[in-house]
C-alpha positions in Angstrom: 119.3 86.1 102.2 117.8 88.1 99.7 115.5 85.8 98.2 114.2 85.0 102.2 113.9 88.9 102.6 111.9 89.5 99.6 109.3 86.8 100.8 109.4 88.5 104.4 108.5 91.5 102.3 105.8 89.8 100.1 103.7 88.7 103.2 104.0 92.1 104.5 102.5 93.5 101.5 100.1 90.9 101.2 98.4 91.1 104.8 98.2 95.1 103.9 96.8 94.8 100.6 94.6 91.7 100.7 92.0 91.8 102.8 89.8 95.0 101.5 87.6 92.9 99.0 87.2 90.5 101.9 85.7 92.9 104.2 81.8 92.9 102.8 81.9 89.3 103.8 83.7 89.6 107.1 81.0 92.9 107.6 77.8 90.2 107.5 79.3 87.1 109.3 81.1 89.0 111.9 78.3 92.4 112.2 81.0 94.2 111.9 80.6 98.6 111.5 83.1 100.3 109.2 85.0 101.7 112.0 85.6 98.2 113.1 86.5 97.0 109.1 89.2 99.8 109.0 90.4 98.8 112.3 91.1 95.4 110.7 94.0 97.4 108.7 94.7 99.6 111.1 96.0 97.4 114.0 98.2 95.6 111.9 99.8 98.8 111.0 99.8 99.4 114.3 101.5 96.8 115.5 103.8 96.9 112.9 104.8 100.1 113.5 105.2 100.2 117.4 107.5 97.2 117.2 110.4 98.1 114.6 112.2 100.2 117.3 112.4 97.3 119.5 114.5 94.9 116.3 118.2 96.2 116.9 117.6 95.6 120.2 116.0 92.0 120.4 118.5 90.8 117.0 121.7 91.9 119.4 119.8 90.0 122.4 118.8 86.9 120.6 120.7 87.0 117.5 119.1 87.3 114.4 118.4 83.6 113.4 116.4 83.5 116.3 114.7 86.6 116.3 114.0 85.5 112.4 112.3 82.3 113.9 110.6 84.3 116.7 108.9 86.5 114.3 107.4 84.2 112.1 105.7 82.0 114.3 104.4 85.3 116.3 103.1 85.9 112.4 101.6 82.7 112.0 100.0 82.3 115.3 98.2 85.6 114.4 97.6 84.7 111.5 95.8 81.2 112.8 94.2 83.0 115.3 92.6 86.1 113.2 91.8 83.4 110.6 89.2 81.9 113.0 88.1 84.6 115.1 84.7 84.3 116.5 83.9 88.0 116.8 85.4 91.5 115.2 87.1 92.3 118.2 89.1 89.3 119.1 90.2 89.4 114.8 91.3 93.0 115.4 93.3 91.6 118.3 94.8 89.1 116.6 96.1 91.6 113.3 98.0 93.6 115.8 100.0 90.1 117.0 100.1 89.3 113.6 101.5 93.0 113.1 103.7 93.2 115.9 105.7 89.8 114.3 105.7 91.3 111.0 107.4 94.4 112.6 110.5 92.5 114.0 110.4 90.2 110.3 111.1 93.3 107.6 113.8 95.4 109.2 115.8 92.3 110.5 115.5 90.8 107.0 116.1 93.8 104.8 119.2 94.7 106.8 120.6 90.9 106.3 119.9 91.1 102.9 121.8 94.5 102.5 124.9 93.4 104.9 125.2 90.2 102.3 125.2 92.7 98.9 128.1 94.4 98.1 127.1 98.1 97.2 128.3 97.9 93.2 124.7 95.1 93.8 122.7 97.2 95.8 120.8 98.8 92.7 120.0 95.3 91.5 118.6 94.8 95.1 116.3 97.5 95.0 115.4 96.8 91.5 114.2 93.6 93.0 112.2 94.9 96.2 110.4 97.8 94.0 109.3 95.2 91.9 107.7 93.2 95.0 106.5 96.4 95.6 104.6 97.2 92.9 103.4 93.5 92.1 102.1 92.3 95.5 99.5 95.2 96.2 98.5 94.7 92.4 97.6 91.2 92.9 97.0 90.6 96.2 93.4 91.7 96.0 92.3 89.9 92.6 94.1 86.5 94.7 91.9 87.7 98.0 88.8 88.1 95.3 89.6 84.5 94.4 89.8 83.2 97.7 86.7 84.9 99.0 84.8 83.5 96.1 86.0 79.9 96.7 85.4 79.8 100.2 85.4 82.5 102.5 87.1 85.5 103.8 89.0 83.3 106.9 91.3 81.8 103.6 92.2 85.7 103.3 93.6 85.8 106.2 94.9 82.0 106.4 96.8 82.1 103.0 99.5 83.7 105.0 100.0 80.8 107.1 101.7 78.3 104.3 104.2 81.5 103.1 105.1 82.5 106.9 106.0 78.5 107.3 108.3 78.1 103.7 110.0 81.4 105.2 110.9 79.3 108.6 112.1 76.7 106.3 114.3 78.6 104.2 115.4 80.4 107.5 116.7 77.2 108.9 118.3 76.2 106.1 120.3 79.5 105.0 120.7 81.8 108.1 123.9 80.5 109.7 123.9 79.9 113.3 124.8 83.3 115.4 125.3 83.7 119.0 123.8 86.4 120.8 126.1 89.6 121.3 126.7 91.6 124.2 123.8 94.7 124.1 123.1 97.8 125.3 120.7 98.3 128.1 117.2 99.0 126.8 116.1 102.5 127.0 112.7 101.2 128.5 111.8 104.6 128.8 112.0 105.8 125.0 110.5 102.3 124.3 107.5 103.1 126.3 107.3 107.0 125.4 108.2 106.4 121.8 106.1 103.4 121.3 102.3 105.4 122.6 103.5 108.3 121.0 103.1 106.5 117.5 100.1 104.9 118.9 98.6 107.6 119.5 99.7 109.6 116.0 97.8 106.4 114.1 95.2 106.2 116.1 95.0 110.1 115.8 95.7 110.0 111.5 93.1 107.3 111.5 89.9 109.7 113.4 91.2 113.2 111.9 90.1 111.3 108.4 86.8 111.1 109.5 84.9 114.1 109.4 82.1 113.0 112.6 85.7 112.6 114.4 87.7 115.0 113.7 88.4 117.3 116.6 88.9 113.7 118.6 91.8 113.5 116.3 93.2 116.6 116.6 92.8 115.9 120.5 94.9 112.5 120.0 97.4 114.0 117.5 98.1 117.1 119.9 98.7 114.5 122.7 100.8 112.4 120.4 102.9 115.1 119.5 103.6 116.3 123.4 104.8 112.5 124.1 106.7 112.4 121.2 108.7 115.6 122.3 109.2 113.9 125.3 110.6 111.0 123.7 113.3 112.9 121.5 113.8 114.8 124.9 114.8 111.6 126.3 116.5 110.4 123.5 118.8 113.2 123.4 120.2 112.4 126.8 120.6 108.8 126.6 123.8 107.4 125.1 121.5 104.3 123.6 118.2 105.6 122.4 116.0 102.6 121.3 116.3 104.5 117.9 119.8 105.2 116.5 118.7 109.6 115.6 122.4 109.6 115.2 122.2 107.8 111.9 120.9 110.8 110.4 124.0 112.2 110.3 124.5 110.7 107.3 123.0 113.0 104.4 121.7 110.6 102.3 119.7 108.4 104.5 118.2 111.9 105.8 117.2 112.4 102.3 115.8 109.0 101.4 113.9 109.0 104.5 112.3 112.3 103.2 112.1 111.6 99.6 110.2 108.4 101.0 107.7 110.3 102.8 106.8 113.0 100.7 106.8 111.3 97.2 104.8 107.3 97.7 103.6 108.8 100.6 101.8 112.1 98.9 100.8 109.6 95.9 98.9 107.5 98.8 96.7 110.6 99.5 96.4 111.7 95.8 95.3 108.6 94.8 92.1 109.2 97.5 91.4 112.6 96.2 91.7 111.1 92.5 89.2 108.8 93.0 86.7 111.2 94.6 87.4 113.6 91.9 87.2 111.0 89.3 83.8 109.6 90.8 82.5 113.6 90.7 83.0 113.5 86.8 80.8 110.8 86.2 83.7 108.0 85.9 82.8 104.2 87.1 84.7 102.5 89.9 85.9 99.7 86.9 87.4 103.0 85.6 89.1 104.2 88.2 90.5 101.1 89.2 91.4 100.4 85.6 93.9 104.0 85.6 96.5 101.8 88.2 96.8 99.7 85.1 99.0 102.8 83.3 100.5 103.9 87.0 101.7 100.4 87.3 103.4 99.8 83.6 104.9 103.1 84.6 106.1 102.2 87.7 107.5 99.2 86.3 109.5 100.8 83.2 111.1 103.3 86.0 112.3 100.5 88.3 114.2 98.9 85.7 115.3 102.5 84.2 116.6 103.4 87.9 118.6 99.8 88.2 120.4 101.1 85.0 120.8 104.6 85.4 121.6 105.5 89.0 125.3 104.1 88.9 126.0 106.2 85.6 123.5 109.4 85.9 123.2 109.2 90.2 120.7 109.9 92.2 120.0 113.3 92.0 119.2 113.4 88.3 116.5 110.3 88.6 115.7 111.9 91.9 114.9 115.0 90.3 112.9 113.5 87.6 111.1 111.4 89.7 109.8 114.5 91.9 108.9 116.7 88.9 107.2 113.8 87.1 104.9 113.0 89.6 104.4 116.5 90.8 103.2 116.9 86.8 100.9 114.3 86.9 99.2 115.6 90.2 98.7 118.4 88.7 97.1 117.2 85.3 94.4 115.8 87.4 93.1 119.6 87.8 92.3 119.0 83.8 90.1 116.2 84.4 86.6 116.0 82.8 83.9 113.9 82.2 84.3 111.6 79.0 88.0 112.7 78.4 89.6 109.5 80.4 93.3 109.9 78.3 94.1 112.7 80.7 93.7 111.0 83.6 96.1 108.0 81.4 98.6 110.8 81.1 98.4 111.7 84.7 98.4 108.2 86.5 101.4 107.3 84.0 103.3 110.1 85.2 102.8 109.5 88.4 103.4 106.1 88.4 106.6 106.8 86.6 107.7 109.8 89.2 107.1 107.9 91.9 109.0 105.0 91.4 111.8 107.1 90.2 111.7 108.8 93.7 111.2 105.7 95.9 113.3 103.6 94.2 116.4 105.9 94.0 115.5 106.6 97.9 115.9 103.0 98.9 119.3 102.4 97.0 120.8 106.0 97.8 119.1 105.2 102.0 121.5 102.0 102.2 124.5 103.3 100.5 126.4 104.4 103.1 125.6 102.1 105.8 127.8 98.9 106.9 128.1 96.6 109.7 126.7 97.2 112.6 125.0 100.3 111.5 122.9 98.6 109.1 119.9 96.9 111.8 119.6 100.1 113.3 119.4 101.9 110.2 117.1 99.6 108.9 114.6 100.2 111.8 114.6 104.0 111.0 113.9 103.2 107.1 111.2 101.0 107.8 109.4 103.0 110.3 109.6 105.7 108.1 107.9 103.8 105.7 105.3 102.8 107.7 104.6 106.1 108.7 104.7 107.5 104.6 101.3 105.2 104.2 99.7 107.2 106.1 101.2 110.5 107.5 100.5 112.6 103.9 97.1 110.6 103.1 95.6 112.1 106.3 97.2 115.8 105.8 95.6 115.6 102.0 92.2 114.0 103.7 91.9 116.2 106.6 92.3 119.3 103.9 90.2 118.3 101.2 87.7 117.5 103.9 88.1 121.0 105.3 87.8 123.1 102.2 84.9 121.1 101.4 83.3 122.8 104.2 84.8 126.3 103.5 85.5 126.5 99.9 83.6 123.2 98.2 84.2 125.1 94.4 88.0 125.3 94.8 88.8 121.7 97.4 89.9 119.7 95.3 92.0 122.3 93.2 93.9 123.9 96.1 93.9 120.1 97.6 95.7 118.9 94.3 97.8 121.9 94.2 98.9 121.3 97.9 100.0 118.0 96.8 102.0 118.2 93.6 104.2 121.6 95.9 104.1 118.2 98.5 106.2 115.7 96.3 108.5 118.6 95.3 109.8 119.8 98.9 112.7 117.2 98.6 114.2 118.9 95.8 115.4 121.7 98.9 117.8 119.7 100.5 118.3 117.5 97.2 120.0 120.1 95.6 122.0 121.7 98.7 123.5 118.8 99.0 127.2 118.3 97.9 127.7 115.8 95.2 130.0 113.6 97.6 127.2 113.2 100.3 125.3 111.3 97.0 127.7 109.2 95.7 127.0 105.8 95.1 130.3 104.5 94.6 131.1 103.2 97.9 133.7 100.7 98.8 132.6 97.9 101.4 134.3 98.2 104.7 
C-alpha cells in the first residue's frame, strides 16, 4: 500500500512541477498569453482542490479499490486528452479533469497507506513521503527539459500516462477486494457551498498576485470568504458535513495542519521574493536556481534527522527547530549583496533544513492519533490543507511585497522578508501551550 501511495504521490508532484519549462513551447504552438500559461497550473490545482472533500464520501460509496481505479483512469483520460489538445483552452479544460482525478487519488491512498502502518512505522513512512517530496519537484523539470527537447511539450504532459497505468496495475494486484459500506447522506449543500468557495479563494489568490488585477481579486476573495462562512454555517448544523471539522479536536492534527501552512507554505512565497531580491543584486537566473541545490541537501539531512529523532526527542523540540531555522534563514536574506553569494548558501540551507524539520514532523505528529475510520476523513482535511499551503502564504507575501513597492519601494522587500520569517514562527503559540500528552507519539494501535 505504501509503495502504491508513494507513486499516487509522485504523479501528483510531477504534473505540478513539470510542465513550467514546457510552457515557451506550448506559448508558440498553442498562441497562448501568460494568463492562459498560468492557468495551465492553476486548474489542475483547482481541480484538485475542489475534489478532496468529496473522497470520504465516494470511498464509503464505492469502496476504495474502486474509487482507486476510478481515479486513475479519470487521471489518464486527462492526461490523454490535455496531451493532445488542439487549442489552450480545451488543454486548460482537460488539467482540471486531470486534477479533479488526482484529488480523489492522494487522500484515498495516503490514508490506506497510514491505516496499513502501525504508528511505532509511521516516522519511517514520512521519512519516505518527504523524500518524494523533495525529489520529484527537483527533477521533474530537468526530466520535462528532456522531453521538451526530444520531442515536444505534449510528451510533458503524456509521460504521466505510462505511471497513472503501472499504478492501476499494482492496484489490481495489492488492494484487496472491498465492498461498499453503508454512507451517510451527502451534504450536497456544503459540497456545493464549500466547493465554489475554494474556487473562488484560488481563482481570487491567483488575480490578487497580479498587480493590473488586483482589486478583481480582492472582489473574488471577499466573495469567497462570504460563501465560505456560509459553508461553516452550514456545516455546523449538519450532523455529516462533507468535511469531518470535528477532527480538529484532536490537538495535534490542529497543529500539523498549521505548522503545514505557515512553514512550506511561507517558504513557497519567500522563495518568490528571494528570487526578485536576488535578481535586484545583479545575481543570474543559473544562480538563483543553483541556491535550491543547498535548500535541497538540507532538506534531505533533516528528513532523515526527523525519522531518527522524533520518537526519542518528539515533536516539539524538532518542531521548534525547524520553525526557528527557517525563520533565521529568511531573515539572512535581508544581508544579501551583490558578489557575496555564501550568504544566500547560508540562508537557503537553513531554510531548507527548517522547513523540512517543520513539515516533516507535521505529517508524522498530523497521523498520530488517527485510526480506523477516522483516517479517510482525516486525510481529506490534511491534503486540502496542503493544497491550500502552495498558495495561501505565497499570495499574502506577493500581494504585500507588491503593495509596499508602491508605497514604500526602499523598505518592500525588508518589511516583506520580516513579515515572513514572524510568518513561519506563529506556530510556536499553540506549539508550546500545548500539553506534552496532546504530542505524544507513542500511540498504541486500536
Amino acid at each position: 500500500m505504501e509503495w502504491l501511495y508513494l507513486l499516487g504521490f509522485s504523479l501528483d508532484l510531477v504534473n505540478m512541477f513539470i510542465g513550467t519549462v514546457a510552457y515557451p513551447a506550448l506559448a508558440a504552438d498553442l498562441h497562448a498569453s501568460v494568463t492562459q500559461l498560468a492557468w495551465i497550473g492553476n486548474a489542475y490545482m483547482l481541480g484538485l482542490t475542489v475534489v478532496i472533500p468529496l473522497a470520504p464520501w465516494l470511498a464509503a460509496r464505492l469502496g476504495e479499490r474502486r474509487l482507486l481505479y476510478l481515479s486513475l483512469a479519470v487521471f489518464a483520460l486527462g492526461a490523454i486528452l490535455a496531451g493532445s489538445a488542439p487549442r489552450i483552452e480545451a488543454l486548460i479544460g482537460w488539467r482540471l479533469l486531470q486534477g479533479l482525478g488526482g484529488g480523489l487519488l492522494i487522500p484515498v491512498g495516503q490514508a490506506m497507506a497510514y491505516r496499513h502502518c502501525p504508528p511505532a512505522e509511521r516516522g519511517r513512512l514520512t521519512a519516505r513521503i518527504m523524500a518524494v517530496a523533495l525529489l520529484v519537484p527537483a527533477l521533474s523539470p530537468t526530466l520535462g527539459g528532456i522531453l521538451v527537447d526530444w520531442g515536444s511539450w505534449r510528451l510533458v504532459l503524456l509521460v504521466s500516462v505510462p505511471l497513472a497505468l503501472l499504478a492501476l496495475l499494482l492496484a489490481a494486484l495489492w488492494v484487496p477486494r472491498g465492498a461498499a459500506v453503508a454512507s451517510a447522506p451527502l451534504d450536497r449543500r456544503g459540497l456545493l457551498l464549500g466547493s465554489l468557495g475554494l474556487s473562488l479563494l484560488l481563482v481570487g489568490l491567483s488575480l490578487v498576485a497580479d498587480a493590473a488585477q488586483r482589486m478583481q481579486g480582492i472582489a473574488v476573495l471577499a466573495a469567497a470568504a462570504l460563501i465560505l462562512l456560509a459553508y461553516a454555517r452550514s456545516a455546523a448544523r449538519t450532523p455529516h458535513p462533507v468535511l469531518q471539522w470535528s477532527l480538529l479536536r484532536h490537538p495535534s492534527l490542529r497543529l500539523a495542519m498549521l505548522v503545514y501552512l505557515l512553514v512550506p507554505g511561507t517558504f513557497i512565497g519567500t522563495q518568490l521574493v528571494a528570487t526578485l531580491l536576488l535578481s535586484r543584486q545583479g545575481y543570474p537566473p543559473a544562480a538563483i536556481g543553483g541556491f535550491m541545490l543547498p535548500w535541497a541537501i538540507a532538506s534531505g539531512c533533516a528528513i532523515a534527522a526527523t525519522r531518527h529523532w522524533l520518537p526519542t526527542r518528539g515533536p516539539r523540540l524538532l518542531l521548534s527547530a525547524g520553525m526557528l531555522c527557517q525563520a533565521g534563514g529568511i531573515a539572512l536574506l535581508l544581508g544579501v549583496q551583490a558578489g557575496q553569494p555564501m550568504l544566500p548558501v547560508l540562508a537557503f540551507a537553513l531554510m531548507g533544513l527548517g522547513g523540512s524539520l517543520g513539515s516533516s514532523s507535521a505529517q508524522t505528529l498530523a497521523f498520530q492519533g488517527l485510526h480506523g475510520a477516522d483516517l479517510m476523513p482525516g486525510s481529506a482535511l490534511w491534503n486540502l490543507n496542503r493544497q491550500l499551503s502552495f498558495c495561501l502564504a505565497a499570495a499574502v507575501l506577493a500581494c504585500v511585497l507588491g503593495a509596499l513597492s508602491a508605497a514604500l519601494p526602499e523598505r518592500a522587500f525588508t518589511l516583506t522578508l520580516l513579515l515572513a520569517s514572524g510568518m513561519t514562527l506563529l506556530p510556536l503559540l499553540l506549539l508550546w501551550r500545548l500539553p506534552a500528552a496532546s504530542l505524544s507519539l507513542r500511540v498504541n494501535s486500536p
